[in-house]
C-alpha positions in Angstrom: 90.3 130.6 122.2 90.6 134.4 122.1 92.6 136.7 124.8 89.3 137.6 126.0 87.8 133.7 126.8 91.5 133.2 128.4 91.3 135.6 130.8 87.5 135.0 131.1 88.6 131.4 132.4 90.9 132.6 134.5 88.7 134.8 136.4 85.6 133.8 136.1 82.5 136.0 136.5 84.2 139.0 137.9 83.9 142.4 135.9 86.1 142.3 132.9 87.3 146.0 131.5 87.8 145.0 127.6 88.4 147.9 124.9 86.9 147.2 121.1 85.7 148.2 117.8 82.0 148.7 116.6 82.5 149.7 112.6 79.6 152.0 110.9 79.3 150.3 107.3 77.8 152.6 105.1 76.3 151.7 101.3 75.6 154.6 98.5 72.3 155.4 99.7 74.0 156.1 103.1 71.9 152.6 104.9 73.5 151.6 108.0 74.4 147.7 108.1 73.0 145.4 111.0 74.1 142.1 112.1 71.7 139.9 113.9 73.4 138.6 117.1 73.0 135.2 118.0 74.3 135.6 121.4 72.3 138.2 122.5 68.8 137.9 120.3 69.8 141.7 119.1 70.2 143.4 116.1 73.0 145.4 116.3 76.8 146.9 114.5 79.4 144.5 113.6 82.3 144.8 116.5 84.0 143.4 119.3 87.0 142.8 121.7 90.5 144.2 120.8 93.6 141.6 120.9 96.5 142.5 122.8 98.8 144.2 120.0 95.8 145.6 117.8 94.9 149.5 117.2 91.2 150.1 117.6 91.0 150.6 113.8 92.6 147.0 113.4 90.4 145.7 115.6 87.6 147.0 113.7 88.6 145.6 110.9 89.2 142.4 111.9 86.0 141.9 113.5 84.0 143.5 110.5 85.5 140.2 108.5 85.4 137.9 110.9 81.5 138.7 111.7 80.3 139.9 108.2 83.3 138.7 105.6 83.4 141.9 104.5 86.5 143.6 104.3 87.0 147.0 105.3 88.3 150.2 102.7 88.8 153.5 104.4 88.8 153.0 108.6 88.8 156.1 110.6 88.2 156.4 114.0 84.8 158.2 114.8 84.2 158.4 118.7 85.2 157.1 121.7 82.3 156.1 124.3 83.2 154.9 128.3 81.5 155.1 131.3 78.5 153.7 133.2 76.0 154.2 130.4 78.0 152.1 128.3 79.0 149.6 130.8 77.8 146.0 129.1 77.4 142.5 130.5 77.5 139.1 128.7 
């Protein structure tokens, strides 16, 4: 169980502020790659919740392997998006 799911037990429904990663994999002919999430019915970026400990580029990384089993070269960190436009719900 993750650190997210733990404190998801704990508190149940309530709003949950969680920081992560979406990564931007890019091949030579400069195509995007999308992941097709089970979860949500969506196509969308590989990513997902930061572990207590973890930079936002290690978190990108790990996701990226764990989701796609690709393993990440070069990681840099792009943009930063917050707010009510971005707020999410699972």
């Amino acid at each position: 169980m993750d650190y997210v799911q733990r404190i998801r037990k704990r508190i149940g429904t309530q709003p949950l502020v969680v920081a992560g990663a979406t990564v931007l994999v890019q091949n030579e002919q400069g195509e995007l790659l999308f992941q097709y999430r089970k979860d949500t019915k969506e196509w969308g970026l590989p990513g997902g919740a930061m572990e207590p400990g973890e930079t936002l580029e290690q978190t990108a990384v790990r996701e990226l392997k764990e989701e796609t089993g690709l393993i990440a070269g070069h990681v840099r960190q792009v943009a930063t998006y917050s707010g009510e436009d971005f707020f999410y719900r699972f």
